[in-house]
C-alpha positions as CSV (number, residue, x, y, z in Angstrom):
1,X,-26.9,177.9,69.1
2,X,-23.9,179.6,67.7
3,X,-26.1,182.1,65.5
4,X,-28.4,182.9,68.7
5,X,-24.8,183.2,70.9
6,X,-23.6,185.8,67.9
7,X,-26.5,187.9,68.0
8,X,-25.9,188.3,71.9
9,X,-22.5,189.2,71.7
10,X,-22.9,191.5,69.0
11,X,-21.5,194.5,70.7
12,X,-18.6,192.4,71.0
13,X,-18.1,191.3,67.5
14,X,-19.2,194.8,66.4
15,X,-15.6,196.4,65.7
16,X,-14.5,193.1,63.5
17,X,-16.6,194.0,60.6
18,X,-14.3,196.7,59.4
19,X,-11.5,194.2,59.4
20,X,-10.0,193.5,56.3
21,X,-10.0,189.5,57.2
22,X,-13.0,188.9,59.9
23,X,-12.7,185.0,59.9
24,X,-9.2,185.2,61.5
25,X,-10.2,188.3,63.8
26,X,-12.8,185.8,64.7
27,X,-10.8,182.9,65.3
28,X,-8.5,184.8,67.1
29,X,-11.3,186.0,69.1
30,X,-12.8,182.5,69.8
31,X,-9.4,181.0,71.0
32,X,-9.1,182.5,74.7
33,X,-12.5,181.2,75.2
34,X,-11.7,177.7,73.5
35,X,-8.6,177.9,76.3
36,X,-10.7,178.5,79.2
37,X,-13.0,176.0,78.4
38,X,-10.6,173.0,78.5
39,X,-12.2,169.7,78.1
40,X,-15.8,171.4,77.3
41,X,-18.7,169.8,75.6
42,X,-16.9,169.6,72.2
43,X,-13.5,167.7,73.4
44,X,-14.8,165.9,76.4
45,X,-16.6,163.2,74.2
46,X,-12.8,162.4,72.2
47,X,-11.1,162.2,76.1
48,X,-13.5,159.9,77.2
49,X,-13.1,157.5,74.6
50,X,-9.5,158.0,74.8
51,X,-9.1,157.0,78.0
52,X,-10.9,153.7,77.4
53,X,-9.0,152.8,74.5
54,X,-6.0,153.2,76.7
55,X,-7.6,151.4,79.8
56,X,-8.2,148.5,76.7
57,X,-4.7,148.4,75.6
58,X,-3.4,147.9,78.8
59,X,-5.9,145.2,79.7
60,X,-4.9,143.8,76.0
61,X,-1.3,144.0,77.4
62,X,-1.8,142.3,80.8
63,X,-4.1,138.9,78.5
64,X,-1.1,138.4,76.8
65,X,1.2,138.2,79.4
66,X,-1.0,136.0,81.5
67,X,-1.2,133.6,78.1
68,X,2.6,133.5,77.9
69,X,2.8,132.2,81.9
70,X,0.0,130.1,81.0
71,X,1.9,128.8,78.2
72,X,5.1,128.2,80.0
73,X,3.6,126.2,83.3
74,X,1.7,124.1,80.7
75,X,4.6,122.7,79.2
76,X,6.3,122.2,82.6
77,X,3.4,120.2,83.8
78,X,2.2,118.3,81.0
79,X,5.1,115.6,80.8
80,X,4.7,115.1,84.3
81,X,0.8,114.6,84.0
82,X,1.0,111.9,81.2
83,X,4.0,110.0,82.8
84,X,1.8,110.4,86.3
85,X,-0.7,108.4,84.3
86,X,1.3,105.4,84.7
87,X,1.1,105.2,88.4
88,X,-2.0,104.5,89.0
89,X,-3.7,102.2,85.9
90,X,-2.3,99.1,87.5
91,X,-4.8,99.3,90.1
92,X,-7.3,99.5,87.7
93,X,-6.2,96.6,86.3
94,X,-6.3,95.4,89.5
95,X,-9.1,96.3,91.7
96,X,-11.1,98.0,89.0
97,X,-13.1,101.0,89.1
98,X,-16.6,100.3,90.4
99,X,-18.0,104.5,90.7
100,X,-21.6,102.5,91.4
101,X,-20.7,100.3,94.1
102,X,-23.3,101.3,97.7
103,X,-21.6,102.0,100.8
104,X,-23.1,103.7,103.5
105,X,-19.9,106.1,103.8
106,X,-18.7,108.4,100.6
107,X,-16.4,111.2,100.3
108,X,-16.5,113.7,97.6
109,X,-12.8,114.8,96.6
110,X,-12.8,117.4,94.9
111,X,-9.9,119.0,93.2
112,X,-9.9,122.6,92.0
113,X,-7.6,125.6,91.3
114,X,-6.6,128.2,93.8
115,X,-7.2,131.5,91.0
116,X,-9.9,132.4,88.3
117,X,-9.6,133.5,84.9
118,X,-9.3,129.9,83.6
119,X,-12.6,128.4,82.5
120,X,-15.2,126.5,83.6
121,X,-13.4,123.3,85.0
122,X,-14.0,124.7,88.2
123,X,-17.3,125.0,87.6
124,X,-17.8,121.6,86.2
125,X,-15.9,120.0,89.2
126,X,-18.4,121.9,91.5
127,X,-21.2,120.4,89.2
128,X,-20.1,116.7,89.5
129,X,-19.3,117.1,93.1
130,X,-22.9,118.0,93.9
131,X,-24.4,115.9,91.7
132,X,-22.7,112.7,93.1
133,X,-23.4,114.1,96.4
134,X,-27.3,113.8,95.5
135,X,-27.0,110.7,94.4
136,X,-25.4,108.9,97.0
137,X,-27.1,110.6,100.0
138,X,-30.1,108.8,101.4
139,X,-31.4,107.8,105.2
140,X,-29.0,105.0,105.3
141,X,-25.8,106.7,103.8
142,X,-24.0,110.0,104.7
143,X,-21.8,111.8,102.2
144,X,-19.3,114.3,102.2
145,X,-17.1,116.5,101.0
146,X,-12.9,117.2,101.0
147,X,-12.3,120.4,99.0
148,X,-8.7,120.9,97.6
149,X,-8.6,124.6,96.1
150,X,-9.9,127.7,97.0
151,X,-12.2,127.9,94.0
152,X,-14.2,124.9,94.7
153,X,-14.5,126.1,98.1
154,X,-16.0,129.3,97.3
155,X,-18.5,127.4,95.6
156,X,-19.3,124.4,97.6
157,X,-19.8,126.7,100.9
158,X,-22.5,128.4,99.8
159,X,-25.1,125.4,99.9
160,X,-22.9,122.4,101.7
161,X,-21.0,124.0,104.4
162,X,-22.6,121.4,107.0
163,X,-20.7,118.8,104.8
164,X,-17.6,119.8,103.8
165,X,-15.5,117.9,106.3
166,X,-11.7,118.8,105.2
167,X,-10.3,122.1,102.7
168,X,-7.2,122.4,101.7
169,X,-6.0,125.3,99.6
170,X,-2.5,126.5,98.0
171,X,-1.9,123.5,96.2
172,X,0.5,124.9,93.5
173,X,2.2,127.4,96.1
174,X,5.2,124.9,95.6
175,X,6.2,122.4,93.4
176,X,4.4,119.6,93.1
177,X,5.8,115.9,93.8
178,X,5.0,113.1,95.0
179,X,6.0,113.1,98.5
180,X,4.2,116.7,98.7
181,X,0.9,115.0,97.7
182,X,1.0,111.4,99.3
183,X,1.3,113.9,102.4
184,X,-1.9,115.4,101.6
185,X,-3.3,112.0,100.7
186,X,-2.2,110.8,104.3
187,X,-3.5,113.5,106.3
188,X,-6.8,112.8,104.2
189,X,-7.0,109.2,105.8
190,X,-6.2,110.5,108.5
191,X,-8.7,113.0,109.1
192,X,-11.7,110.8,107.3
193,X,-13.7,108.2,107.9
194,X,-14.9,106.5,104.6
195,X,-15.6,103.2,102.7
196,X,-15.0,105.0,99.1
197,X,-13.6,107.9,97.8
198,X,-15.0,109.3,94.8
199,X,-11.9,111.6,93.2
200,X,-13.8,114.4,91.2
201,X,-11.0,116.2,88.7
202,X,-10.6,116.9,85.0
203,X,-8.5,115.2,82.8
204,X,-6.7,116.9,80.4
205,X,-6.8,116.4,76.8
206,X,-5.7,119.2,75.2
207,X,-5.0,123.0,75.4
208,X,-8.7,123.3,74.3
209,X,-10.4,120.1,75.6
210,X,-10.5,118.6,79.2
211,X,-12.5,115.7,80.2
212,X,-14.5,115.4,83.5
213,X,-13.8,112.4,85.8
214,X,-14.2,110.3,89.2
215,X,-12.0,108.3,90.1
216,X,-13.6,105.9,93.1
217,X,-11.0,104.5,96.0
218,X,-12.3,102.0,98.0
219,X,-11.4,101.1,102.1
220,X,-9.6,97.7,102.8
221,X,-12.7,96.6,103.9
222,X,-15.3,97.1,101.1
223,X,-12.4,95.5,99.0
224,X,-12.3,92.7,100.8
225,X,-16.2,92.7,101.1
226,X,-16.7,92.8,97.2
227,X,-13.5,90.3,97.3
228,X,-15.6,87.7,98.3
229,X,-18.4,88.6,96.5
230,X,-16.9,87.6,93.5
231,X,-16.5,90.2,90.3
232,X,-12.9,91.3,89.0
233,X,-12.0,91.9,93.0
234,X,-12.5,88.2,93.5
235,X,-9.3,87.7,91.6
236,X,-7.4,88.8,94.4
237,X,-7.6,85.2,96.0
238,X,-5.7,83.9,93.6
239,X,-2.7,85.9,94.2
240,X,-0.1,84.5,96.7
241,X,1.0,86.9,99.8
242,X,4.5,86.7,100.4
243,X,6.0,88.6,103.7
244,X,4.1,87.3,106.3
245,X,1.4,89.8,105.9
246,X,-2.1,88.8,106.7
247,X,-4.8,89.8,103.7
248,X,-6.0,92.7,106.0
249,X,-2.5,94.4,106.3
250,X,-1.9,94.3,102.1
251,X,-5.4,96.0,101.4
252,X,-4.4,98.4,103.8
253,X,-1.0,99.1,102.2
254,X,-2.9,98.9,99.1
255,X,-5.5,101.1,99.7
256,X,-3.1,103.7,100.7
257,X,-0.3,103.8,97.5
258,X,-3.7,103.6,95.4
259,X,-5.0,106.5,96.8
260,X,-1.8,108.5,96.9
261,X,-1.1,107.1,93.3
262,X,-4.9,108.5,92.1
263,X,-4.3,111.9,93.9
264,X,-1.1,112.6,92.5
265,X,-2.2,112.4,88.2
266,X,-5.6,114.1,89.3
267,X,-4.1,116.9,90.7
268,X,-1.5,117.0,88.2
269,X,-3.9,116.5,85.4
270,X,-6.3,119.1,86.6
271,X,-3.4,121.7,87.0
272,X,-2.6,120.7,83.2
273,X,-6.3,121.6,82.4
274,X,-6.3,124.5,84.4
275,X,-3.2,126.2,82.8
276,X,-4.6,124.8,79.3
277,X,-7.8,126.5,79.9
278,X,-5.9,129.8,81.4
279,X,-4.3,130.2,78.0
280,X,-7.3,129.7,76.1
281,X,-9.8,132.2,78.1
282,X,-6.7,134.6,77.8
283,X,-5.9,134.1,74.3
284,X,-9.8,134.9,73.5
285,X,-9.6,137.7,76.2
286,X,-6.4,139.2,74.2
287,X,-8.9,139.2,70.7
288,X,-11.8,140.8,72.1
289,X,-9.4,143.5,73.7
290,X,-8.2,143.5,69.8
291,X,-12.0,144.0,68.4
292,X,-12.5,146.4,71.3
293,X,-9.5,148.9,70.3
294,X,-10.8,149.0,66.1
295,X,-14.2,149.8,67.4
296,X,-13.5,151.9,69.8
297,X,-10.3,153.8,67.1
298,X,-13.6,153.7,64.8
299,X,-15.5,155.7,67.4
300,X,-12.4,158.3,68.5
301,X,-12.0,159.1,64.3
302,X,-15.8,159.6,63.9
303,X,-16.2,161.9,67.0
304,X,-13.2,163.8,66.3
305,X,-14.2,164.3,62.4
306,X,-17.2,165.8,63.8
307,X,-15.9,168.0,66.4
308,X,-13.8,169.6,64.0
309,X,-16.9,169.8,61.3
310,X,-19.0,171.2,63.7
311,X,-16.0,174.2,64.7
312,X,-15.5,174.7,60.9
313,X,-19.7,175.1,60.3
314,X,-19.5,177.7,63.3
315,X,-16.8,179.8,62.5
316,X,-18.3,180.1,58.6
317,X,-21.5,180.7,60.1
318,X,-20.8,183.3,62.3
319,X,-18.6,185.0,59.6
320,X,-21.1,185.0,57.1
321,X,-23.7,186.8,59.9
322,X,-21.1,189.6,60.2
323,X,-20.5,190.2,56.4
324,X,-24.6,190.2,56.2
């Protein structure tokens, strides 16, 4: 192309063969053109991959920052989530946990995060939720759903609006306590009719691992129903009510502290998981951008080498056309 674009402009380039140095008469020549071109077909290639290397390093940039929050809430909510642990395994010892006990009523809690970028736990949650859904639905029985999070919403509306009786969202707007969430709990019990509630939420483990569990809640009544069944219930008849409180009234009381005790560690434990998991999706986000910007240096080097090439071969060939 630059041999055929020579022979065109030969009347041009005429004059510069009596020049006692034609390569710089020709260079000198070629540079108002090079000028007006600006980002032509030679140069545009090099911008294009500059721009994404920078687009990369900011991204890179914005990872690690988001890994450093992550970092920071994780500590602040850890110690909280393992000594919230402690609040509600005395009514396991207690009651027990018996997720395969048939009522005709269930309600699906399930506990998610309000943002992205952290995983799959919301996911999984959404997984489980549907899944015990399924299971527990029939002619007889009715099942449904309380969403905490906007995540979890997003996902259960799709398929299960019809069911979803209660959402609430902005969990972690404000610092969470007790009294915050034993309000959440109440309005729940409130709002609900139900003779369990199956807690879906993930447990941490660590800033890699979280485990996926139910926790089951059951109404005063199906307590006192499998009570007198017999089973590790049963052993509530041989506990003496002081107070003047009938049976009826203490499985009520019961039933509620249990289920603000439960609701408290699962959504402190799934916040843990969620910041956990934040911090591990950005840390693995932050050394891709990494691979991204030596491949894409790699590339810029390359394409630049042979712009450069490609000018040098030109201007040789087009000087050794004139001096032929």
């Amino acid at each position: 192309m630059a041999m055929a674009a020579l022979r065109r402009e030969g009347r041009r380039f005429a004059p510069l063969v009596s020049s006692p140095n034609p390569i710089n008469a020709i260079r000198s020549t070629l540079a108002p053109a090079e000028e007006q071109m600006g980002l032509g077909v030679r140069s545009i290639s090099t911008q294009v991959v500059r721009n994404r290397m920078k687009s990369v390093r900011n991204i890179q940039k914005i990872t690690k920052a988001m890994k450093m929050v992550a970092a920071s809430k994780l500590r602040a909510i850890q110690v909280r989530a393992e000594n919230s642990r402690g609040l509600w395994q005395p009514f396991t010892a207690l009651l027990g946990d018996t997720p395969s006990v048939n009522v005709k009523k269930n309600v699906i809690v399930t506990i998610s995060s309000d943002k992205g970028l952290c995983g799959g736990i919301n996911s999984t949650s959404v997984k489980i939720s549907r899944a015990l859904h399924k299971i527990n639905s029939g002619p007889d029985t009715e099942c449904k759903y309380v969403i905490l999070g906007e995540k979890g919403k997003a996902q259960l509306i799709r398929d299960s609006k019809k069911d979803i009786e209660l959402i609430m969202t902005e969990l972690q707007k404000n610092f969470l306590n007790y009294t915050q969430v034993s309000v959440l709990a109440d309005d729940i019990l409130k709002n609900v009719e139900f003779d369990a509630l199956r807690i879906v939420f993930n447990k941490f483990q660590s800033v890699v691992s979280f485990l996926p569990t139910t926790a089951t809640v059951l109404s005063p009544e199906i307590v006192e129903r499998e009570s007198e069944a017999g089973g590790k219930i049963g052993d509530l008849d041989s506990y003496e009510i002081e107070g003047g409180e009938t049976k009826s009234e203490v499985l009520q009381n019961l039933a509620e502290f249990q289920f603000s005790c439960v609701m408290f560690n699962a959504v402190l434990e799934n916040a843990c998981s969620e910041q956990g998991a934040r911090m591990s999706a950005m840390d693995s986000s932050s050394r891709n951008a990494g691979d991204m910007l030596d491949r894409l240096t790699l590339t810029y080097n390359r394409t630049r080498q042979a712009s450069i090439t490609t000018e040098l071969i030109e201007i040789i060939s087009g000087a050794s056309a004139l001096e032929g």
